[in-house]
C-alpha positions in Angstrom: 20.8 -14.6 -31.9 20.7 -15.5 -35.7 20.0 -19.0 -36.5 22.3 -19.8 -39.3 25.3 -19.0 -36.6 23.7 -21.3 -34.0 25.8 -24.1 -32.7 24.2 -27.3 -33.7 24.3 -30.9 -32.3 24.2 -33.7 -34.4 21.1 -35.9 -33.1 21.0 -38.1 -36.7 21.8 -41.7 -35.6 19.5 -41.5 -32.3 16.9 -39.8 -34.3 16.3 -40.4 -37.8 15.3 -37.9 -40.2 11.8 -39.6 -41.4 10.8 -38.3 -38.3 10.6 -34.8 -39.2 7.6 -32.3 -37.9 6.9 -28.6 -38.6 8.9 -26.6 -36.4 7.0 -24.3 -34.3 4.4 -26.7 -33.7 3.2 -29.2 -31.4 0.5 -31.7 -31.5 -3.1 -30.3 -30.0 -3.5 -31.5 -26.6 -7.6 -30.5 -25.8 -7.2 -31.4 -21.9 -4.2 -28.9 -21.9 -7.1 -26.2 -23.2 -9.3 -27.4 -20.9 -7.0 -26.7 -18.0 -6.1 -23.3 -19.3 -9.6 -22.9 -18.8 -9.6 -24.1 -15.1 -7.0 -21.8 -14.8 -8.7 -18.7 -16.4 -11.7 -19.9 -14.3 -10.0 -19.5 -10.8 -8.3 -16.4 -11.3 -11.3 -13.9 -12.5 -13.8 -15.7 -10.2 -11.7 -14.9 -7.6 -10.8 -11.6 -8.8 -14.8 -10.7 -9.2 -15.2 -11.7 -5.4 -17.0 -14.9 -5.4 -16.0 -16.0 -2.0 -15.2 -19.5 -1.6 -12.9 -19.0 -4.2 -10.3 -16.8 -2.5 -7.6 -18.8 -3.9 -8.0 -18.4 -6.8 -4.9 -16.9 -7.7 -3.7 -20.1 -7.6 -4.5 -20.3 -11.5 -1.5 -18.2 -12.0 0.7 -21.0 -11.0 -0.9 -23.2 -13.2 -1.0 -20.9 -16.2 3.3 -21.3 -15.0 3.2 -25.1 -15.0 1.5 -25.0 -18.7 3.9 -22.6 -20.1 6.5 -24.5 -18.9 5.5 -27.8 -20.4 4.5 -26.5 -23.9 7.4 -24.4 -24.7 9.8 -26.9 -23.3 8.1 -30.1 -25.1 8.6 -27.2 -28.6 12.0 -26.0 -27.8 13.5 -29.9 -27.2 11.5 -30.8 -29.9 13.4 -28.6 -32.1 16.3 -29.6 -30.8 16.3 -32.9 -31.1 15.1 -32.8 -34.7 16.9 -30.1 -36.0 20.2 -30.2 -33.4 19.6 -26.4 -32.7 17.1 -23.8 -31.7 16.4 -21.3 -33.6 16.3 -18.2 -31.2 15.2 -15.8 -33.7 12.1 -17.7 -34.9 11.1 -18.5 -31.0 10.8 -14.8 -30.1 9.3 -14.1 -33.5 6.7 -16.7 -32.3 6.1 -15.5 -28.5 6.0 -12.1 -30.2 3.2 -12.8 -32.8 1.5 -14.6 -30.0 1.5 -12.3 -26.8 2.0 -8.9 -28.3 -1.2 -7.8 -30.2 -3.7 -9.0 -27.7 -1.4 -7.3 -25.2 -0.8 -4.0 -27.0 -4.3 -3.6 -27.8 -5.5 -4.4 -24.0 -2.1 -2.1 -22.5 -3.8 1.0 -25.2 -7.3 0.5 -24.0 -6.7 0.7 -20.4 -5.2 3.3 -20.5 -7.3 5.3 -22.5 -10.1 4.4 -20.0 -8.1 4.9 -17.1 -7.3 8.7 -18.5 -11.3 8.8 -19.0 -12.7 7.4 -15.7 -9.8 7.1 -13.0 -8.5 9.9 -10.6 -5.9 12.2 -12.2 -4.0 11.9 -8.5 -3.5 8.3 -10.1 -2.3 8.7 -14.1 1.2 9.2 -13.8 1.8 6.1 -12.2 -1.0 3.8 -14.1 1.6 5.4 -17.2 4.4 3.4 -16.0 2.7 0.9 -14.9 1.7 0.3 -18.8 4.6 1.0 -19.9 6.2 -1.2 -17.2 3.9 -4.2 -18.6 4.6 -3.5 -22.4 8.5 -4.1 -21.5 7.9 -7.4 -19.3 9.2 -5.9 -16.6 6.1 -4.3 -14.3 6.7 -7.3 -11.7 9.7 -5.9 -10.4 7.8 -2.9 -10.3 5.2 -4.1 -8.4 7.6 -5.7 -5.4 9.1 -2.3 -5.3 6.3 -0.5 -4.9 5.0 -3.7 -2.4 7.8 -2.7 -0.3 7.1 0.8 0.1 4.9 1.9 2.9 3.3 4.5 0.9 3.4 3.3 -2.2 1.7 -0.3 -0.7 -1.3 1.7 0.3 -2.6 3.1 -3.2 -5.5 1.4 -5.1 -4.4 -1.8 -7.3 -3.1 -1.1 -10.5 -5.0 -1.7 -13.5 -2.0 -3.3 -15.1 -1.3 -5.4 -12.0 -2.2 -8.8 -13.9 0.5 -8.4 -16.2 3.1 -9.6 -13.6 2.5 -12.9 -14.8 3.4 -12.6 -18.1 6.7 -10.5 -17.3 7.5 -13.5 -15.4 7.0 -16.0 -17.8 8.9 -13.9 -20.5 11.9 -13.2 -18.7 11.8 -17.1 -17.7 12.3 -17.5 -21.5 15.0 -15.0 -22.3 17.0 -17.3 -20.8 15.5 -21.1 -21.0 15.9 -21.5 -24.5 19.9 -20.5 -24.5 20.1 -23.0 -21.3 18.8 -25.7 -23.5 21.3 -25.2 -26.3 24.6 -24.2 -24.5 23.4 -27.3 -22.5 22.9 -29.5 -25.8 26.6 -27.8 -27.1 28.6 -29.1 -24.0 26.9 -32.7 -24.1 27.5 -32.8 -27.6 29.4 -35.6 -27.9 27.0 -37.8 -26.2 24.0 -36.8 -28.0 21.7 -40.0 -27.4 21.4 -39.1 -23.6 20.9 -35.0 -23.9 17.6 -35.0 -21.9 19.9 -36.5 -18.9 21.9 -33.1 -18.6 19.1 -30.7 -19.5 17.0 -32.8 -16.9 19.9 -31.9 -14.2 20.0 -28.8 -15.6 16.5 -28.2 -14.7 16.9 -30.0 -11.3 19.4 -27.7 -10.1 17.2 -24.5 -11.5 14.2 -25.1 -9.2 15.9 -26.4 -6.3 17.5 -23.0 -6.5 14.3 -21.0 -7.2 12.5 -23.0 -5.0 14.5 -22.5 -1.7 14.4 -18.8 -2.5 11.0 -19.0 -2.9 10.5 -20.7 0.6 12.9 -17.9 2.7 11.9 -14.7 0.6 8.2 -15.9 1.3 9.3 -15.4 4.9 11.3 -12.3 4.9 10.1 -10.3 1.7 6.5 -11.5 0.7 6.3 -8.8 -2.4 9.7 -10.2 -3.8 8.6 -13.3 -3.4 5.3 -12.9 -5.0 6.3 -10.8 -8.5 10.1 -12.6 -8.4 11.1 -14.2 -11.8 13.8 -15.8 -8.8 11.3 -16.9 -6.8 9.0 -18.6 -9.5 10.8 -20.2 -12.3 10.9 -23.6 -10.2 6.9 -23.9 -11.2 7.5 -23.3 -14.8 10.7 -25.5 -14.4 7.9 -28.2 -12.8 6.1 -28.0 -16.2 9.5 -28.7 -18.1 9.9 -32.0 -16.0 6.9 -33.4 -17.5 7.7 -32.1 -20.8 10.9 -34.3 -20.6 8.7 -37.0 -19.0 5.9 -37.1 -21.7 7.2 -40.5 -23.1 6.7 -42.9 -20.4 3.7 -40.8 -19.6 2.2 -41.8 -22.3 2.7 -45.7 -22.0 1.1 -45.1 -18.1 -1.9 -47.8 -17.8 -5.4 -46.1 -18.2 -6.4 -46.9 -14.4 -3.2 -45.1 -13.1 -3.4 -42.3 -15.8 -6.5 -41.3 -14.4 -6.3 -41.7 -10.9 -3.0 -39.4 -11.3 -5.4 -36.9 -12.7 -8.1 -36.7 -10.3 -5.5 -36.0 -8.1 -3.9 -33.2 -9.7 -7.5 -31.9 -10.3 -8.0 -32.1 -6.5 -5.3 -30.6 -5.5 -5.5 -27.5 -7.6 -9.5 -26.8 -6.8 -8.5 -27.6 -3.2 -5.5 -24.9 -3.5 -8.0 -22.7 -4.6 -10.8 -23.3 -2.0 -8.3 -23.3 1.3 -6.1 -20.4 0.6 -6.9 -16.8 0.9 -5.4 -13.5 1.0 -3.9 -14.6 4.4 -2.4 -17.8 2.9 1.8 -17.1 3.2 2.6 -18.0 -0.9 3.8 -18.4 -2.9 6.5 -20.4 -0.6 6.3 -24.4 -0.3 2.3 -24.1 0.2 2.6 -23.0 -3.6 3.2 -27.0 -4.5 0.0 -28.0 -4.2 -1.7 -26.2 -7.2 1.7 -26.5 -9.0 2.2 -29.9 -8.5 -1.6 -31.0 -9.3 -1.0 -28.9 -12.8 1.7 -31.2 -12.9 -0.3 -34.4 -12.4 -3.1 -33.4 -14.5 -0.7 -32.7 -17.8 1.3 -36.0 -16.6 -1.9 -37.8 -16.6 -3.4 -36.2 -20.2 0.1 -37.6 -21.6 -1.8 -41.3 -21.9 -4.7 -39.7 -23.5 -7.3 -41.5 -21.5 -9.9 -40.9 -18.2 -12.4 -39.2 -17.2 -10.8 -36.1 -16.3 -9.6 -35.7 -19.6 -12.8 -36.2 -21.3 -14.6 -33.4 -18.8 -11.7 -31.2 -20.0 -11.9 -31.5 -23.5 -15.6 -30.8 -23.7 -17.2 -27.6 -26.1 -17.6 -25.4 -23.0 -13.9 -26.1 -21.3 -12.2 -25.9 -24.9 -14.5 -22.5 -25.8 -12.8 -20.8 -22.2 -9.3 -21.9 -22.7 -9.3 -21.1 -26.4 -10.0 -17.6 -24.9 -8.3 -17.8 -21.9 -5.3 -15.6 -22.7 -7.3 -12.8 -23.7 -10.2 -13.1 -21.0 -7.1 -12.8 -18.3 -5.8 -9.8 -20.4 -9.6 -7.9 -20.4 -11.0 -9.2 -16.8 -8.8 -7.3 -14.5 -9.0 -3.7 -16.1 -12.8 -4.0 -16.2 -12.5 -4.9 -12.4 -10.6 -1.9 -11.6 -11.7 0.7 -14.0 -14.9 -0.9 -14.8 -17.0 0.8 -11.4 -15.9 4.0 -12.0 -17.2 3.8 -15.4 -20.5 2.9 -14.9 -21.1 4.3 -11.6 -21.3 1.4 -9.8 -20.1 0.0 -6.8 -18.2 -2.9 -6.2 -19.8 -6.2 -5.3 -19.9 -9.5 -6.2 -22.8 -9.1 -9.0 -21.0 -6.3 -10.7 -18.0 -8.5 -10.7 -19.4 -11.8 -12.3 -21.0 -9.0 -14.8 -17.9 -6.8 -15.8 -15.8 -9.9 -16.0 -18.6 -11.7 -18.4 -18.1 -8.4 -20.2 -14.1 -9.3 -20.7 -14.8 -12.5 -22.0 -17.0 -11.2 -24.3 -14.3 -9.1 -25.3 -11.7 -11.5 -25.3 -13.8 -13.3 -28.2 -13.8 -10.2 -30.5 -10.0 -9.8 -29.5 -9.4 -13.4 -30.5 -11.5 -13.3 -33.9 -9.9 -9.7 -34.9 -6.5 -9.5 -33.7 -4.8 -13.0 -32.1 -6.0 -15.3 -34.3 -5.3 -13.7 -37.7 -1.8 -12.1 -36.7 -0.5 -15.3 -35.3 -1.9 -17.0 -38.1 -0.4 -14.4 -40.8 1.7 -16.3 -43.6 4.3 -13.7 -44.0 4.4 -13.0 -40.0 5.2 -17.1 -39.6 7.9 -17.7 -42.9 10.2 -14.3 -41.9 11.3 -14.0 -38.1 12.3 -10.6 -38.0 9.1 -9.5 -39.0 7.2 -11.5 -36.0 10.1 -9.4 -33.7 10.3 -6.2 -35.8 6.4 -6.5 -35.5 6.8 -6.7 -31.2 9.3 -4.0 -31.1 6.4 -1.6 -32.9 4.1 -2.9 -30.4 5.8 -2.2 -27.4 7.6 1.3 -28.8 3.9 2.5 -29.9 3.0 1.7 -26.1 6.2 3.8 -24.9 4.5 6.5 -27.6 1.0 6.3 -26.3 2.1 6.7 -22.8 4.3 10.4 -23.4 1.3 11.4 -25.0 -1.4 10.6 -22.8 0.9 12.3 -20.1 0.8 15.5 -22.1 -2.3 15.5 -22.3 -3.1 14.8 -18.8 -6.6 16.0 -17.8 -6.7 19.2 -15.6 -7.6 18.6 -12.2 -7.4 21.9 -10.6 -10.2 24.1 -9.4 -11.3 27.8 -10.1 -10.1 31.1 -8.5 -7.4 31.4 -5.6 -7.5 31.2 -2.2 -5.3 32.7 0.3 -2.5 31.0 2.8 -4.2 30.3 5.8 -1.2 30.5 7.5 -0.5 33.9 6.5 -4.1 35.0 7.5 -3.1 33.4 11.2 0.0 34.7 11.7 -1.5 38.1 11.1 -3.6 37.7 14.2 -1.5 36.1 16.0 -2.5 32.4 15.4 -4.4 30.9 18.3 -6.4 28.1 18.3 -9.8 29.9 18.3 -9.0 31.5 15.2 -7.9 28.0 13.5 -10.7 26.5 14.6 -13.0 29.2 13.1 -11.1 28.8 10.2 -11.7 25.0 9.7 -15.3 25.3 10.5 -15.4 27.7 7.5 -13.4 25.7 5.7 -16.2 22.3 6.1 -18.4 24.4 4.4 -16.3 25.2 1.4 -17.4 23.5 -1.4 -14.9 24.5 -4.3 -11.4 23.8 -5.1 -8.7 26.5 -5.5 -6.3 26.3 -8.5 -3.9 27.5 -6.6 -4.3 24.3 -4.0 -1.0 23.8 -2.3 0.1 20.6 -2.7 -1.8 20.4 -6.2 -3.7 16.9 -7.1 -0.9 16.1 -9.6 1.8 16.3 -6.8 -0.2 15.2 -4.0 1.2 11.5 -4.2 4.8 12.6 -4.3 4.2 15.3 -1.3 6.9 14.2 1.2 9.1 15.6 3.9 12.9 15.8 2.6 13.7 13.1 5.1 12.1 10.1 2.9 14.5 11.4 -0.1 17.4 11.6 2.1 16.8 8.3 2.8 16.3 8.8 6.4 13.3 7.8 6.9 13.2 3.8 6.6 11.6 1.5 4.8 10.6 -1.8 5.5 13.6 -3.8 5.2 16.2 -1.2 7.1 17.4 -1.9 10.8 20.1 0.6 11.6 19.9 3.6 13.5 20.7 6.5 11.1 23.1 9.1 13.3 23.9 10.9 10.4 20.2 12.2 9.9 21.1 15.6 11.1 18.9 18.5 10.5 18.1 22.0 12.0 21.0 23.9 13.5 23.8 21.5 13.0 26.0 23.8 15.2 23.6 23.9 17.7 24.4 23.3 21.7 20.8 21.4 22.0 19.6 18.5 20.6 15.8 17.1 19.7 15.0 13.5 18.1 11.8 12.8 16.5 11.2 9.5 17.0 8.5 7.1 15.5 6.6 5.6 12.6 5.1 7.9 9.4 2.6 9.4 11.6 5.7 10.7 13.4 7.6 11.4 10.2 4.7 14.0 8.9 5.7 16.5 11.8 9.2 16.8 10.6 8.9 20.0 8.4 7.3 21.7 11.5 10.3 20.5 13.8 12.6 21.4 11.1 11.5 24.7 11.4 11.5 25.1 15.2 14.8 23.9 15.6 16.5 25.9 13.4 14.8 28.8 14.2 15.6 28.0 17.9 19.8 27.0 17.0 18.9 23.4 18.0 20.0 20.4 16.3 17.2 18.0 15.3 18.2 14.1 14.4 15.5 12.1 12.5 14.2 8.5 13.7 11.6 7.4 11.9 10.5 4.3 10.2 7.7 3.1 8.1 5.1 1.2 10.0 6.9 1.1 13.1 5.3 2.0 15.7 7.2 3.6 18.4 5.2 1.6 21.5 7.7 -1.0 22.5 5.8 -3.7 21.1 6.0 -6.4 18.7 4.1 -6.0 15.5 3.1 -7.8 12.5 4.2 -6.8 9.0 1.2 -7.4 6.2 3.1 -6.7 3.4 5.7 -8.9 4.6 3.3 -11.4 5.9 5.2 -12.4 9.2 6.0 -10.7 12.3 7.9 -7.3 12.1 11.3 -8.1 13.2 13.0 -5.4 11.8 10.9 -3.1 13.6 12.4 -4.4 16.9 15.6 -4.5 15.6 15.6 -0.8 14.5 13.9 0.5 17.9 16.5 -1.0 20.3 19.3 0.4 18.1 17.6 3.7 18.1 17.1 3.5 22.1 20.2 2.7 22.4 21.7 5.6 20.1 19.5 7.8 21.9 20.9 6.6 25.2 24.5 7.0 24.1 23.3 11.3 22.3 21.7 12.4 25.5 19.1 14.8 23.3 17.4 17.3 25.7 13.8 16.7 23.9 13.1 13.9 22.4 9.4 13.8 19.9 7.6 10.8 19.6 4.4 9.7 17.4 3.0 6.8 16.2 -0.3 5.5 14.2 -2.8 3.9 16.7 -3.4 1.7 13.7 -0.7 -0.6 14.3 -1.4 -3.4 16.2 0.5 -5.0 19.3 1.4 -8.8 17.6 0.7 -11.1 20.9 -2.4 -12.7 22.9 -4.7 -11.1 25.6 -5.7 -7.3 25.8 -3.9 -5.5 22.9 -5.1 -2.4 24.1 -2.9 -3.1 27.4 -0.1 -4.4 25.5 0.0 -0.8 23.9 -0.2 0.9 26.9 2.7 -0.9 28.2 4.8 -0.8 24.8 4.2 2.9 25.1 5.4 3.0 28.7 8.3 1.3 28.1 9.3 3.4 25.4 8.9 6.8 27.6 10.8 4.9 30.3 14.0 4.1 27.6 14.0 7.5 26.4 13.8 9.2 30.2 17.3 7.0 31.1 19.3 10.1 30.0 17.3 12.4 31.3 15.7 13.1 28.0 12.2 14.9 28.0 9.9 13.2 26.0 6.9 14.9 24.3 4.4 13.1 22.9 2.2 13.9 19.8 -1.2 11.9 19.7 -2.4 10.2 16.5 -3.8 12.6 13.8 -7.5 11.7 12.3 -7.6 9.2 9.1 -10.1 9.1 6.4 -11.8 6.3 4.9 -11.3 7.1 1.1 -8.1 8.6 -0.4 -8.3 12.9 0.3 -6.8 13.9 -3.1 -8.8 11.3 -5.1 -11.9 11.9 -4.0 -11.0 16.1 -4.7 -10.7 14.9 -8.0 -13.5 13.6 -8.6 -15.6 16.4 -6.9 -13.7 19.4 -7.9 -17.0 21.5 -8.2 -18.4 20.4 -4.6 -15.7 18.0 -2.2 -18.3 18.0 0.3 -18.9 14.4 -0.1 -14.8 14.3 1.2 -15.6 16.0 4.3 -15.9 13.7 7.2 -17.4 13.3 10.8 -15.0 14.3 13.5 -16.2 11.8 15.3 -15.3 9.1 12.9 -11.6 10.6 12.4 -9.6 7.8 14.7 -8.6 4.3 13.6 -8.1 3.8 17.5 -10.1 6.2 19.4 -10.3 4.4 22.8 -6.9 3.0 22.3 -6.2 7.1 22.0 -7.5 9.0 24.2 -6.0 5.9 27.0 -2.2 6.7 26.1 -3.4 10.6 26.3 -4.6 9.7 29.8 -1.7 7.6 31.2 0.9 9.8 29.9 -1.2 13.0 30.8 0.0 11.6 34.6 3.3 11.0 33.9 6.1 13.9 33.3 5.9 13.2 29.4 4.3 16.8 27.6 1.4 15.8 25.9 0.0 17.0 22.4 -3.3 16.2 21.0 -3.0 17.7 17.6 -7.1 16.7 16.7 -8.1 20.3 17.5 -5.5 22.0 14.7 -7.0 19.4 12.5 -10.7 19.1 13.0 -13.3 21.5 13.6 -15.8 20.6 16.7 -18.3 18.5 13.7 -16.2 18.0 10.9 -13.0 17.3 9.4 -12.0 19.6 6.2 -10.1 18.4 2.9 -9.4 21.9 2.2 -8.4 24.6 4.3 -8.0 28.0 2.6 -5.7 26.8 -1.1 -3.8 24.1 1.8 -4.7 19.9 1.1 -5.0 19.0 4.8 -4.4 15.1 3.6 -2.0 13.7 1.0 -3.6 10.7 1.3 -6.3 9.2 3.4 -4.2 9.4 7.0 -0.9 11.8 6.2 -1.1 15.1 6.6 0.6 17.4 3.8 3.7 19.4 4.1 2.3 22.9 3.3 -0.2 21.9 6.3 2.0 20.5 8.9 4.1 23.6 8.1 0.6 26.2 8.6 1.2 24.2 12.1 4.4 25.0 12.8 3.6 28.1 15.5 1.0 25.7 17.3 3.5 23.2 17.4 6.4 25.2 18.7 4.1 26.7 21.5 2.8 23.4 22.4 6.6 22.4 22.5 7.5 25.3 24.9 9.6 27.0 21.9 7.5 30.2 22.3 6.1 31.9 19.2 9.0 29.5 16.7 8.0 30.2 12.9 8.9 28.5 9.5 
């Protein structure tokens, strides 16, 4: 929005002239430093894994409350002075501020990223920079929050960014509130803080009721949510409007209201943990300390604000923009490399190292761009200067894809499944075959899927959209695959454990004229229990909602074969023996499905690893022996296992223990002839569950069925 067309206010006889100040600039508040610095503080001491400090995220929301207050006090400042708000020199400002430290961070991590992180993981660290150089990678992050599969990968090393998307999209809009706000109250302009201030009310009543019930029903949404957090920087606004009578606040009350604050934020960040449901209301009591501690500052007396504005707290929050930018990628990329492994030492010592680097940062590139003469007197160069930034990101990204590093191995092995067939695939030869396979150390180039398409290796039921996510309840009849003509009908029935043995079903029933319908959800196990969802942070109601639809579709079908599966890693949600509590969920699932005279077969939980399979290919493409793992160590649940394979073993229910298709008698393989056994650390690939497919259909009592 240009300037010279902005609708102005006339402010003259409540505010006089004389009273002018350079726009664009607010008088230094050192306690407001110094609580930046708290902030920084909290955040990458918890990040580096100090442990009474697991709260630390909590700086984030005070970081909010800051941003809030200082760019509100400028913006109202502006207005009241100058009747208007210049929208071009405001993003030419945030621009010149945010953008180089940013850029140059955003380029840097992803150059080491493309130098010291798995391959399997580049594509998506590319959008993830890319994602964070546009403002919008918080959005990105509750997506990918919300997808089973997706939730699983290693963090991001742009992850920290979130923040900042949140805070800029708060202020696309905030300033154009403020002066559509000032344009309708124009005729009263001595009492414009009265409608902005309701303004403001109504905004984070709004986003804080959202942020309350989306805490409870969609914890990733309400985590990365512009929605769900602009009520804290909206809390920081308040006080802005409130600095006045702040300031005339007695020096005994000033500073008890800022040893409050101070408590309450260090006591935010010493209570709450990983476990802690937040943002939600708990998310008041850093906010609202923030909020005291500025209020308080406003009388420019106490203690607290003397312990704030000393060298060391003003040194940290000088640099505590660019220490957040550096901290977290050192974290992340930091022990790969050096060659170390995580702990708390290396943590304190690679997030030194960013603070270290956030003072070169600040002495080479912040400080003498936002100070640039010609950047500060011409707008359009501050934004022209941010759209460079952010389009030489989007550049640097399509490059670094093209050059993507080779992760593929040497030579070419053949189809195991081929070699099998030939001989009529029985289990003695396959397990021959994987015991040969332990001992191969190479990787093929021609490994099926390869390391670049490991992460998107998925049956065609997850694009199809029948296989469910979090979030989805109904039963999906119209998942029909197979021989859609056919008299006979099969279900497979269960969480992504089950879902992974659909190309091998696929295959038998169409080969045998049946019709196969898909049931399958993410992280829903198909024991009739109750479970509890940790990226939603609450019970898994939708879980129970979709099962008793799906029994009850089932109920209505009639199939002749019903297949169920289910990770023993899900837990039953209640009190006493859990282990029982499966056994009976499991039970009364078998007992559902037998009420129209279904069969029910049931395929026993497949091995897991404890490190990511194509990852650690990657990184040991000359020898993945040190991806190979104990067979004995291959269940999540292996007493909670082999007691559903017992119980049902005396029941009419046909059961499968795939273990011995996947595991050789000592070890578990990565590689098996050019096939990835694992896409991931506990689902197996496609090409591997589709080697299977004979085993499977014998098992099944479909005779000799084949892909």
């Amino acid at each position: 929005m240009n300037s010279d067309t902005t609708p102005r206010v006339d402010f003259e006889r409540a505010h006089p002239r004389s009273e002018t100040v350079h726009i664009g600039r607010l008088p230094f508040r050192p306690d407001i430093e110094g609580i930046r610095a708290i902030a920084v503080l909290l955040v990458v001491l918890a990040h580096a894994g100090v442990p009474f400090l697991q709260g630390g995220y909590v700086g984030v929301d005070v970081f909010f409350v800051i941003s809030g207050f200082l760019i509100t006090s400028l913006l109202f400042s502006e207005l009241e002075r100058t009747g208007t708000i210049s929208i071009r020199r405001f993003y030419a400002r945030r621009a010149v501020r945010l953008l180089p430290a940013a850029t140059l961070v955003i380029l840097a991590t992803l150059f080491a990223a493309w130098l010291w992180l798995p391959v399997t993981r580049f594509k998506s660290i590319v959008f993830d920079a890319v994602s964070s150089a546009f403002y919008v990678i918080n959005y990105r992050l509750a997506v990918n929050g919300t997808d089973y599969l997706a939730s699983e990968e290693a963090p991001s090393p742009f992850q920290h960014f979130w923040s900042l998307a949140v805070e800029e999209q708060f202020y696309l809009v905030w300033p154009i509130l403020l002066i559509l706000t000032a344009v309708i109250w124009r005729k009263r302009p001595a009492t414009v803080r009265r409608p902005i201030f309701l303004v403001l009310l109504l905004l984070a009543v709004v986003s804080f009721s959202l942020s309350v019930t989306q805490t409870a029903s969609a914890a990733p949404w309400a985590y990365f949510g512009i929605h769900t957090r602009a009520w804290e920087l909206a809390l920081g606004a308040f006080v802005a409007l409130s600095a006045t009578q702040a300031a005339k606040l007695p020096k005994a009350l000033a500073s008890a209201i800022s040893w409050l604050g101070l408590a309450a934020v260090v006591t935010a960040a010493v209570r709450f943990d990983a476990a802690t449901e937040f943002p939600g209301y708990l998310a008041l009591l850093p906010t609202a300390g923030a909020a005291l501690l500025i209020f308080g500052g406003c009388a420019k007396q106490g203690d607290v604000q003397g312990l704030l504005s000393t060298q060391p707290m003003q040194l940290i929050g000088k640099l505590s923009y660019g220490w957040y930018l550096w901290h977290w990628p050192l974290l992340i990329i930091g022990p790969a490399a050096f060659g170390i492994e995580p702990s708390i030492t290396a943590g304190l010592g690679l997030a030194g190292a960013g603070l270290l680097l956030a003072a070169i940062s600040y002495e080479l590139v912040e400080n003498p761009l936002r100070g640039a003469p010609s950047l500060r007197r011409r707008p359009f160069r501050g934004i022209g200067l941010g759209v460079a930034m952010s389009g030489m990101v989007a550049l640097a990204s399509v490059l670094a894809v093209t050059v993507l590093p080779q992760a593929t191995g040497t030579g070419n092995a053949a189809d195991p499944g081929l070699e099998l067939t030939e001989g009529g695939f029985t289990q003695e030869q396959l397990t021959e075959l994987l015991i040969e396979a332990a001992e191969t150390t190479t990787v093929p180039a021609n490994l099926k899927p390869s390391l670049e398409d490991a992460k998107d290796d998925q049956p065609v039921t997850y694009p199809d959209g029948c296989h469910l996510g979090f979030d989805e309840t109904t039963a999906e009849s119209d998942c029909l695959y197979g021989d859609p003509n056919g008299e006979n009908t099969m279900v497979l029935m269960g969480d992504s454990h089950a879902a992974q043995w659909f190309p091998a079903l696929e295959a038998i029933a169409r080969e045998a004229g049946w019709r196969l319908f898909n049931a399958t959800k993410s992280a829903c196990p198909v024991a009739d229990v109750a479970t509890y969802n940790s990226t939603f942070d609450r019970p898994y109601t939708e879980c129970i909602d979709w099962r008793n639809a799906t029994f009850e579709w089932i109920t209505q079908t009639r199939p002749q074969l019903a297949v169920i599966s289910t990770s023993d890693g899900n837990s039953a949600d209640g009190q006493g023996n859990l282990d029982q509590l499966w056994l009976d969920g499991i039970s009364s699932t078998v007992d559902r499905l037998q009420e129209g005279d279904t069969r029910v077969a049931y395929l026993a939980d497949t091995p897991s690893f404890a490190h990511d399979v194509p990852e650690c290919i990657a990184d040991n493409l000359s020898n993945v022996t040190p991806c190979v793992q104990a067979t004995t160590e291959g269940y999540r649940e292996p007493n909670r296992r082999q007691m559903v394979i017992d119980m049902l073993s005396q029941t009419e229910v046909k059961v499968i223990d795939p273990g011995a298709w996947i595991c050789g008698p000592e070890t578990c393989p990565v590689i098996v002839g050019n096939l990835m056994v694992f896409k991931d650390k506990h689902h197996l690939s496609t090409p591997y569950v589709r080697m299977l497919t004979p085993l499977l259909a014998d098992a099944l009592g479909f005779g000799g069925s084949g892909d």
